[in-house]
C-alpha positions as CSV (number, residue, x, y, z in Angstrom):
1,X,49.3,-64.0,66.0
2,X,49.1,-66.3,68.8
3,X,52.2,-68.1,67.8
4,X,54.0,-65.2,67.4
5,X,53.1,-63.8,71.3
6,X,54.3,-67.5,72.5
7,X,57.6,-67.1,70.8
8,X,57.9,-63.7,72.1
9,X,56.7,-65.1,75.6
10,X,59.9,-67.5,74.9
11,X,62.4,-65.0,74.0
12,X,61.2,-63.2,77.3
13,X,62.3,-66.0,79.5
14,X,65.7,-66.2,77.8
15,X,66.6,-62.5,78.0
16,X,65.1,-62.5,81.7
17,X,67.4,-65.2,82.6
18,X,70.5,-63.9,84.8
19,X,72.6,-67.1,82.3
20,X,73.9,-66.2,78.9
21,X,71.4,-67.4,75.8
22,X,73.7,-68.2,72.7
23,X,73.6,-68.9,69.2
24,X,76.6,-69.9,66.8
25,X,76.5,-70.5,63.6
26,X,78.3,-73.7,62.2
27,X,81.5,-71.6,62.4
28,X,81.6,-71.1,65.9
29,X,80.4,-66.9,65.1
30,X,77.9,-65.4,67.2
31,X,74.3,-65.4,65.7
32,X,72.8,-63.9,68.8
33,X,73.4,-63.1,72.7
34,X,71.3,-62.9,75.5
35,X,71.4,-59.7,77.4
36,X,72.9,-61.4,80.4
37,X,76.2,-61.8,78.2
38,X,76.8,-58.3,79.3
39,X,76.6,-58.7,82.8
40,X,79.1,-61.7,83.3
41,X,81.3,-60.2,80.5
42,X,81.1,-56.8,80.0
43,X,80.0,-56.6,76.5
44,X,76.7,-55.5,74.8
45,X,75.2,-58.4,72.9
46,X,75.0,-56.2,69.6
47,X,78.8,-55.5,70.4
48,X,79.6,-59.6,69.5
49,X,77.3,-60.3,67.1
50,X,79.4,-62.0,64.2
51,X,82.7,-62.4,66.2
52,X,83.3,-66.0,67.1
53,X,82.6,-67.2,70.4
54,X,86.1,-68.1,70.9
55,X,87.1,-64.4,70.8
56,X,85.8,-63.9,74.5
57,X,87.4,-67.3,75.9
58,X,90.3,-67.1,77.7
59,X,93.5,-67.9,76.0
60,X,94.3,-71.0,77.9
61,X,91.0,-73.1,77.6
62,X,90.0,-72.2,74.0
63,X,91.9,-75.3,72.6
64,X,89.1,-77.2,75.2
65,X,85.8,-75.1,74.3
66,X,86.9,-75.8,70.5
67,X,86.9,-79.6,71.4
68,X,83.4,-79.2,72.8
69,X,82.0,-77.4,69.7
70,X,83.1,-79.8,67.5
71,X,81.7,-83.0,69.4
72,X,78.3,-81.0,69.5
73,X,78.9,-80.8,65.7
74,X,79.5,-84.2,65.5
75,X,76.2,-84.9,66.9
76,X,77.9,-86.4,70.3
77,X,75.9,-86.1,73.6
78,X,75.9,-82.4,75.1
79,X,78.2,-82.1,77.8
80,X,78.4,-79.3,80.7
81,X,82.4,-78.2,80.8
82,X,83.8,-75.2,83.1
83,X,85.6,-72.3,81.8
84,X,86.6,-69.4,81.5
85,X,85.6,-66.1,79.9
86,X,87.9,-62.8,79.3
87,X,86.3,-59.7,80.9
88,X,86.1,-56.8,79.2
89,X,88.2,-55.3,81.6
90,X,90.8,-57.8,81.6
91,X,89.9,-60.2,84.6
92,X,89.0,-64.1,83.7
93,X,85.2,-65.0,84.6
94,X,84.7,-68.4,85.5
95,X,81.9,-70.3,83.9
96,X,80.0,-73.4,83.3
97,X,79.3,-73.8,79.4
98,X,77.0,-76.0,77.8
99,X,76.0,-76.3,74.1
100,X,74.0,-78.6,71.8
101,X,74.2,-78.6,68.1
102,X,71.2,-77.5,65.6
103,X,70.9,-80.5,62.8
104,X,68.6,-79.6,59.5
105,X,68.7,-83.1,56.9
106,X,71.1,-84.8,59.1
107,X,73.5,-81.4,58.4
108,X,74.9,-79.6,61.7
109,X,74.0,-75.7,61.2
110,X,74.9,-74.2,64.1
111,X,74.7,-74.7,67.7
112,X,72.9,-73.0,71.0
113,X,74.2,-72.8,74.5
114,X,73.9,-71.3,77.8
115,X,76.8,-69.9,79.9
116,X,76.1,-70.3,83.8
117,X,78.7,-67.5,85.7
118,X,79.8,-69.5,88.5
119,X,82.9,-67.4,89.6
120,X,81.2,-66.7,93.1
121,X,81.2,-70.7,93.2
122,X,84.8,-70.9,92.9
123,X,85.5,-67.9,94.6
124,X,83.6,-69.6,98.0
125,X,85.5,-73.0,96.9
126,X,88.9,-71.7,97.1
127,X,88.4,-69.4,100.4
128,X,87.1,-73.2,101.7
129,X,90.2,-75.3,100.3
130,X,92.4,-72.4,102.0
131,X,90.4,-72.3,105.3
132,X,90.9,-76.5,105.5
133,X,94.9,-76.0,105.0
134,X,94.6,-73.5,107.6
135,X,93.0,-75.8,110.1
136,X,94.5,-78.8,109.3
137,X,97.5,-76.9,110.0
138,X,96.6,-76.1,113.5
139,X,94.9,-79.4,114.3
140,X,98.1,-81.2,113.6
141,X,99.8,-79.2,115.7
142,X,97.4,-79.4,118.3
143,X,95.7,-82.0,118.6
144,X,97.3,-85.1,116.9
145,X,97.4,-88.4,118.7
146,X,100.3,-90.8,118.0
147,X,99.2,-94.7,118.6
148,X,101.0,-98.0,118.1
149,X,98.7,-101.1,117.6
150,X,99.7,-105.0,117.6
151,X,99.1,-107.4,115.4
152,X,95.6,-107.9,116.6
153,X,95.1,-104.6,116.3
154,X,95.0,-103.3,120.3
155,X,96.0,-99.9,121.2
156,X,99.7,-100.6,122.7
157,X,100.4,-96.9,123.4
158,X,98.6,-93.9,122.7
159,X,100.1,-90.6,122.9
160,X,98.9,-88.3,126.7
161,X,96.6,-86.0,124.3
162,X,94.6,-88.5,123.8
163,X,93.1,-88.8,127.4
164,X,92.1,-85.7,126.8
165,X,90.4,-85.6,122.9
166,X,88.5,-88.7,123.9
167,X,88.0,-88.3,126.9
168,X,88.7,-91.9,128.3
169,X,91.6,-92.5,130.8
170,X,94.6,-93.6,128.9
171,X,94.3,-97.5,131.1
172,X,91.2,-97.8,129.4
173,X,92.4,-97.0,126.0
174,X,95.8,-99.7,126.2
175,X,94.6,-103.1,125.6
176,X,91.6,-102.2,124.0
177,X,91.0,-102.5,120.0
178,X,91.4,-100.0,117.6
179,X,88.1,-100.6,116.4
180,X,86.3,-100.1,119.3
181,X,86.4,-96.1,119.2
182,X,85.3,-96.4,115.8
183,X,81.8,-95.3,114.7
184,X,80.1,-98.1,114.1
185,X,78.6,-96.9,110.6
186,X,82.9,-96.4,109.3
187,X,84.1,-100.0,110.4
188,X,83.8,-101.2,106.8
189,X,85.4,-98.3,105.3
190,X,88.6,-98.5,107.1
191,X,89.0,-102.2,107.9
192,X,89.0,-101.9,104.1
193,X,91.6,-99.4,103.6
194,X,93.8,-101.0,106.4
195,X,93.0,-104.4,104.0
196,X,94.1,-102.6,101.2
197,X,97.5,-101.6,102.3
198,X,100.7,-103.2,101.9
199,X,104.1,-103.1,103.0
200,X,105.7,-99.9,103.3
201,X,102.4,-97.8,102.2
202,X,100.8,-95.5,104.2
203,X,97.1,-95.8,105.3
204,X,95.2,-93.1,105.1
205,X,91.3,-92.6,105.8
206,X,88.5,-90.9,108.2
207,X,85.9,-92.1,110.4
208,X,83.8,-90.5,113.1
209,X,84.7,-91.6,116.6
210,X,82.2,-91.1,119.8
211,X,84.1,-89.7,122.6
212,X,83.1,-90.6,126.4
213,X,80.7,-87.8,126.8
214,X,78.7,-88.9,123.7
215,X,79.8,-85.8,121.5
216,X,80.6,-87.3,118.1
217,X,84.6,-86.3,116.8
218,X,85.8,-86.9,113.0
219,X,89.3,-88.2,112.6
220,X,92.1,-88.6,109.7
221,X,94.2,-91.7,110.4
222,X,98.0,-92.1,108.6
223,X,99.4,-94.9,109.6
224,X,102.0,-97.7,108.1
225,X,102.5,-101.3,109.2
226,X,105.2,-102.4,111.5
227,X,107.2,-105.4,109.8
228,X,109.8,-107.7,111.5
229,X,111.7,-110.0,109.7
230,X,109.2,-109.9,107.2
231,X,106.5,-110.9,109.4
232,X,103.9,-107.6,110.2
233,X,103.6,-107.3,114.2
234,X,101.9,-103.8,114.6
235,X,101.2,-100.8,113.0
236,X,102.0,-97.0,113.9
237,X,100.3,-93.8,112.9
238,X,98.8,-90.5,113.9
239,X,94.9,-89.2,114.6
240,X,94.4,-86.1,113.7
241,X,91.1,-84.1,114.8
242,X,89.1,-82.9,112.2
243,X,86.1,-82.3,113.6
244,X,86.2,-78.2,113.5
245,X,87.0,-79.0,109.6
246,X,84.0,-81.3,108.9
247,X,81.9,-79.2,110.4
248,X,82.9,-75.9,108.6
249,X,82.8,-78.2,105.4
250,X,79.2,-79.3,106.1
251,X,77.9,-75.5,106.9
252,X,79.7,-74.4,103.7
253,X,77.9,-77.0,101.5
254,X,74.5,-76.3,102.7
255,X,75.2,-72.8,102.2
256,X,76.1,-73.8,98.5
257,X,73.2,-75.9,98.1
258,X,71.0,-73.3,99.8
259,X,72.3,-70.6,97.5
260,X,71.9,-72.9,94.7
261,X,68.1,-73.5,95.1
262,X,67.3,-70.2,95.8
263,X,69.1,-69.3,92.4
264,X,66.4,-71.5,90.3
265,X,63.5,-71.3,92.6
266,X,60.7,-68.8,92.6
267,X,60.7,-66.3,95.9
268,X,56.7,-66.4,96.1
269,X,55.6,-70.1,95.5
270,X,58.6,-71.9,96.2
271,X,58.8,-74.2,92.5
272,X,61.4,-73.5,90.0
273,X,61.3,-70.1,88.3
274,X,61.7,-69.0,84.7
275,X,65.6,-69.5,84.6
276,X,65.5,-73.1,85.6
277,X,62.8,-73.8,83.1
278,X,64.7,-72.3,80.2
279,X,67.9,-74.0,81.1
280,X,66.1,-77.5,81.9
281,X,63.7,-78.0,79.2
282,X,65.5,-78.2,76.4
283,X,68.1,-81.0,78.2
284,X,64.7,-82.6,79.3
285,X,63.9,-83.0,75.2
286,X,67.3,-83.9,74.5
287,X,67.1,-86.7,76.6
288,X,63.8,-87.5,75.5
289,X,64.8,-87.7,71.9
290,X,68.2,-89.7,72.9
291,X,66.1,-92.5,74.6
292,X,63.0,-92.0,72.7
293,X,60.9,-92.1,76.0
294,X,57.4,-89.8,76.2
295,X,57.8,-86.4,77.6
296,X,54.7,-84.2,78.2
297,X,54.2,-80.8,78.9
298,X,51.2,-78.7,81.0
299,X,50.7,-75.3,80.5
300,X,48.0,-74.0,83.3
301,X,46.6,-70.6,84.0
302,X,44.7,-69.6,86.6
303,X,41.0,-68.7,85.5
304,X,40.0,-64.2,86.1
305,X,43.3,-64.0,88.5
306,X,43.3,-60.5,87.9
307,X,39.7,-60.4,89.3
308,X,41.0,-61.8,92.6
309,X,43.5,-59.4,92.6
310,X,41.2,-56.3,92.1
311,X,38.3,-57.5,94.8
312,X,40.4,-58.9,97.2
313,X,44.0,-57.5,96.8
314,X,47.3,-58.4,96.2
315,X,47.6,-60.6,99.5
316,X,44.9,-62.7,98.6
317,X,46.0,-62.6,95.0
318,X,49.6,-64.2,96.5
319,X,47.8,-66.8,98.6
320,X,46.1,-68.1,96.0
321,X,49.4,-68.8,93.4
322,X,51.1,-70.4,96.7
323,X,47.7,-72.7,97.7
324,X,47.3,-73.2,93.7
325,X,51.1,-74.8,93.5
326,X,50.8,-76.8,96.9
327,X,48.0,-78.3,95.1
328,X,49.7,-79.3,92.1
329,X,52.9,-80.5,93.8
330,X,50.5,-82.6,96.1
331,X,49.4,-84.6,92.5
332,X,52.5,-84.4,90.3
333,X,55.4,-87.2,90.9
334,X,58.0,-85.9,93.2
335,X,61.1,-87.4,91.5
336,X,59.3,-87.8,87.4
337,X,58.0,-84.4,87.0
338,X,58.5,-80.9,88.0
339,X,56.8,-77.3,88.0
340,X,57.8,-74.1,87.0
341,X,56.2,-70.9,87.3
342,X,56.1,-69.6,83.2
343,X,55.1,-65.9,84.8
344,X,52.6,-64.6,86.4
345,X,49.5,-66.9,87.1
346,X,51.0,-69.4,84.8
347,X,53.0,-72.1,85.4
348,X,54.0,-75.3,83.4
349,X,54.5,-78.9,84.3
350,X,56.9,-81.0,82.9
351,X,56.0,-84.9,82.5
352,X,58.5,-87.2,82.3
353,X,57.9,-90.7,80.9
354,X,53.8,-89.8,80.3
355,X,52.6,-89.9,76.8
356,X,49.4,-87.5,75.7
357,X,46.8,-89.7,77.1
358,X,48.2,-90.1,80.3
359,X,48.8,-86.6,80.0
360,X,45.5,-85.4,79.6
361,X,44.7,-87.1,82.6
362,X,47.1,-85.5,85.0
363,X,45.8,-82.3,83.5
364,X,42.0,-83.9,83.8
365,X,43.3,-84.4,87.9
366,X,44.6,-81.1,88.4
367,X,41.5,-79.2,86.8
368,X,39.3,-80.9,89.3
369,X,41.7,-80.5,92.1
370,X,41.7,-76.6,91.3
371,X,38.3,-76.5,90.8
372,X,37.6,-78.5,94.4
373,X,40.1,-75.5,96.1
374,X,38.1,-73.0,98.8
375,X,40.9,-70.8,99.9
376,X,40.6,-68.8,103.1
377,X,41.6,-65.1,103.7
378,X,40.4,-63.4,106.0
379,X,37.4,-64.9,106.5
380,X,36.8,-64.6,103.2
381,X,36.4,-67.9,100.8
382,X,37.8,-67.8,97.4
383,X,37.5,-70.3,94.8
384,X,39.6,-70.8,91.8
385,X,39.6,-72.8,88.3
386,X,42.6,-72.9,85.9
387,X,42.8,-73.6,82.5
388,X,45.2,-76.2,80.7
389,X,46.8,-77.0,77.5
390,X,48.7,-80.1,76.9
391,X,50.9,-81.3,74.5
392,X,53.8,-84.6,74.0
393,X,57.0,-85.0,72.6
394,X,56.1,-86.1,68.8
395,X,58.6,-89.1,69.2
396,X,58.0,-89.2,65.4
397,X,59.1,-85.7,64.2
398,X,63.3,-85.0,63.0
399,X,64.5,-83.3,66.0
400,X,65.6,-80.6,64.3
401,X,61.7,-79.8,64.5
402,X,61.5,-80.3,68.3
403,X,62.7,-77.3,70.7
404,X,61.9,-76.1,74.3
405,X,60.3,-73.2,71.9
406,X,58.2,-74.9,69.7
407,X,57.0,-77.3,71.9
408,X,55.9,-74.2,74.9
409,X,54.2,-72.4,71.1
410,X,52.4,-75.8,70.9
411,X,51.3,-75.7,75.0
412,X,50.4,-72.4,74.7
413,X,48.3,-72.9,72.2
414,X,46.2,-75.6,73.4
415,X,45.9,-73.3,76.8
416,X,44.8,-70.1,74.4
417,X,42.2,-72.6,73.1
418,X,41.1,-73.4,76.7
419,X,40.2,-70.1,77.2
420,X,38.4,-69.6,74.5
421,X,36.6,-72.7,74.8
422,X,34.8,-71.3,78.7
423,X,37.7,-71.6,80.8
424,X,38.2,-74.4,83.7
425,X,39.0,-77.0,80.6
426,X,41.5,-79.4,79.5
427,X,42.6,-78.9,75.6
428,X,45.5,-81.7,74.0
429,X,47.2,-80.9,70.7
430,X,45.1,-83.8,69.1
431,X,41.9,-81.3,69.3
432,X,43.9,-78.9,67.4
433,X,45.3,-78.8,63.5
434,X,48.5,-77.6,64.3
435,X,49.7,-78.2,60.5
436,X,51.6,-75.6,59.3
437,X,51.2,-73.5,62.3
438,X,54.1,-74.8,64.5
C-alpha cells in the first residue's frame, strides 16, 4: 500500500509539472502523455495515445527528432535538442526535447522524455536580435569614429566625433596609442585578434573603453591593415558605440535568467520546486549510472506540521518551512547537492558523489540541526523535528531497475518507516527488506 501511494505521489509531480511527461514505445507510439501536453499543444493526452510522437512534430524537423530516437535506442548518451511541435490550431510551438531510452536484458523497449515549451524564449530572443539591428543601425550612423593608426600603433587621426564620445580633446588623442583607451581587462583579447589578422582581412572585435569622466563605453572595432609595397605601415578602421546595445543585452539576460529560476524554484522557500525535481533527477541517475559514481537521496518531513499550523496558524506554519530549508541549505554542499521541496512539509535532498554511509550522516547532521531549531513568531518559540529516510544509487542493480520513481518509492519508504519508528529519526534502506517490494 505504501508503495503504491509513493508511485501515485510520483505520478503527481509529473502531471503537476507545467513540461510534457512522455512515453513511447520502441516504435516511436505514444504510451502515455502528461496533462501538460495539452497546454503547449492543444491536444488531450487520451487524444494521442497510440499515434506516434512524430505525428505532432513539425514537418521540417521530424527527419532530426527521428535521429534522436534512434541514438536513444541505440543506447547513446541522452541529448537535449530544440524543436518544434504542430499546434493544434496550426501555429508551430517551439520546444526543447529530451528523451532517454528504457533497456530490459540489454533490449531497448521504449523510451521516456520531457518536452520543455520554450517558444516565449525565442519569442524574447528574436524581439532582442531585432532590437540589436535596430541600434546598431543608428549607432553607426551616429556615432562611429573613423581612426588611422601607424605602425606602432598611435592614433594618427581620429575622426571630430570622437572628442565628443570620449570625451578627451582630439590633441590628446593624436600621438597617443591605441591601446591606451583600452580597458585594461580587453588588451589581451584584441592585441590577439589584431595578431591574428592578415593582409587584406578585416579585424573585428569589442572591448570596453573608459572615457574621461570615468563612465565605462563598449566599442566594436573593424579595421584592416594599411600595406605599402608590401611592407604594413598603419591600419584604418571604424569604432562604433555599443554601449546602449550591451547594456540592453545585459538587462535582457538577467531578465532571462531571472525568469528562468523563478520557473524551477519554489515561491515560498526559495529551493527548487517539484518541476525541477522531476526533470533533474532522473539526468542526475543517468549520470550516475554512466560514471558509476554514488548518488544519494534524503527524503525529510517535518514532524506534527499540521499541529503548527492549527495552534499557531498559517504564518507561523510558512516561517517554519522557510527557517527549516535555510537550515538545510546552511549544511548541504552548495555546488554537490541540491534541495527540492517534494510538497508540502516535505522536501528531498539530492547527494551527489555520497554513498549510504556518508549519507546517513548528512541525514544524522540535519536531524540534529532541526531538532536544535527555536523559531520565533511573535514572541512565540516554536521548535521542530523532521523525519528522514535515505537511500543510494545500488551501483550494482541493471539500470533498467533504477528510475527517479523507484528510487523516491525506496526514500519514501525509509521516511514512512521513520514515522512509524517515533518520529525525529534517521531510517537507510539497509534497515529495511526491500526484496520484492521495489
Amino acid at each position: 500500500m505504501r508503495t503504491r501511494q509513493a508511485s501515485d505521489k510520483y505520478q503527481r509531480l509529473v502531471e503537476d509539472s507545467c513540461n510534457a511527461a512522455f512515453e513511447l514505445d520502441a516504435e516511436g507510439r505514444i504510451l502515455y502523455m502528461s496533462p501538460a501536453f495539452e497546454q503547449i499543444c492543444g491536444y488531450a493526452p487520451n487524444a494521442v495515445y497510440g499515434q506516434p510522437l512524430e505525428a505532432y512534430i513539425h514537418p521540417q524537423d521530424r527527419v532530426r527528432v527521428s535521429s534522436l530516437f534512434s541514438a536513444a535506442l541505440d543506447g547513446q548518451t541522452p541529448e537535449l535538442i530544440s524543436s518544434r511541435l504542430q499546434h493544434r490550431e496550426g501555429q508551430p510551438v517551439t520546444v526543447n526535447l529530451s528523451v532517454v531510452a528504457d533497456f530490459q536484458a540489454d533490449q531497448a523497449t521504449g523510451l521516456h522524455g520531457v518536452i520543455n515549451d520554450i517558444s516565449a524564449m525565442v519569442k524574447t530572443e528574436e524581439m532582442l536580435r531585432q532590437r540589436e539591428e535596430l541600434y546598431r543601425g543608428l549607432i553607426e550612423n551616429m556615432n562611429d569614429i573613423s581612426f588611422s593608426l601607424d605602425k606602432e600603433g598611435r592614433y594618427t587621426y581620429v575622426s571630430p566625433v570622437a572628442e565628443y564620445v570620449l570625451g578627451y580633446p582630439l590633441s590628446e588623442i593624436i600621438g597617443s596609442p591605441f591601446r591606451r583607451f583600452v580597458h585594461a581587462d580587453d588588451l589581451a583579447g584584441l592585441e590577439t585578434a589584431f595578431a591574428k589578422a592578415v593582409e587584406g582581412q578585416t579585424v573585428l572585435s569589442e572591448f570596453r573603453v573608459l572615457k574621461r569622466n570615468g563612465v565605462l563605453l563598449h566599442f566594436r572595432v573593424s579595421a584592416r591593415f594599411i600595406v605599402e609595397d608590401g611592407r604594413t605601415v598603419g591600419m584604418n578602421g571604424i569604432l562604433s558605440d555599443i554601449t546602449l546595445l550591451k547594456e540592453n543585452e545585459f538587462k535582457l539576460k538577467d531578465a532571462l535568467e531571472e525568469i528562468k529560476l523563478l520557473s524551477i524554484t519554489d515561491a515560498l522557500t526559495g529551493c527548487y520546486n517539484r518541476g525541477f525535481l522531476t526533470e533533474h533527477l532522473p539526468f542526475e541517475i543517468k549520470r550516475a549510472q554512466r560514471y558509476r559514481h554514488p548518488l544519494s537521496l534524503i527524503l525529510c518531513d517535518l514532524d506534527h506540521f499540521k499541529q503548527i499550523n492549527d495552534k499557531y496558524g498559517h504564518q507561523a506554519g510558512d516561517l517554519v518551512l522557510k527557517e527549516f530549508v535555510i537550515a538545510i541549505r546552511g549544511v548541504i554542499r552548495e555546488n554537490m547537492d541540491w534541495l527540492a521541496r517534494y510538497g508540502g512539509e516535505e522536501f528531498l535532498v539530492a547527494a551527489g558523489e555520497t554513498d549510504l554511509d556518508g549519507a546517513r550522516i548528512l541525514a544524522e547532521r540535519l536531524r540534529m540541526v532541526c531538532a536544535n531549531m527555536v523559531i520565533d513568531y511573535k514572541g512565540q518559540q516554536i521548535k521542530i523535528t523532521a523525519s528522514f529516510g535515505v537511500v543510494s544509487y545500488d551501483q550494482a542493480a541493471k539500470p533498467e531497475d533504477v528510475s527517479a520513481e523507484t528510487m523516491i518509492n525506496r526514500v519514501d519508504k525509509c521516511l514512512y518507516t521513520a514515522k512509524q519508528r517515533g518520529r525525529n529519526t534517521v531510517v537507510c534502506q539497509d534497515a529495511i527488506d526491500f526484496l520484492g517490494q521495489a
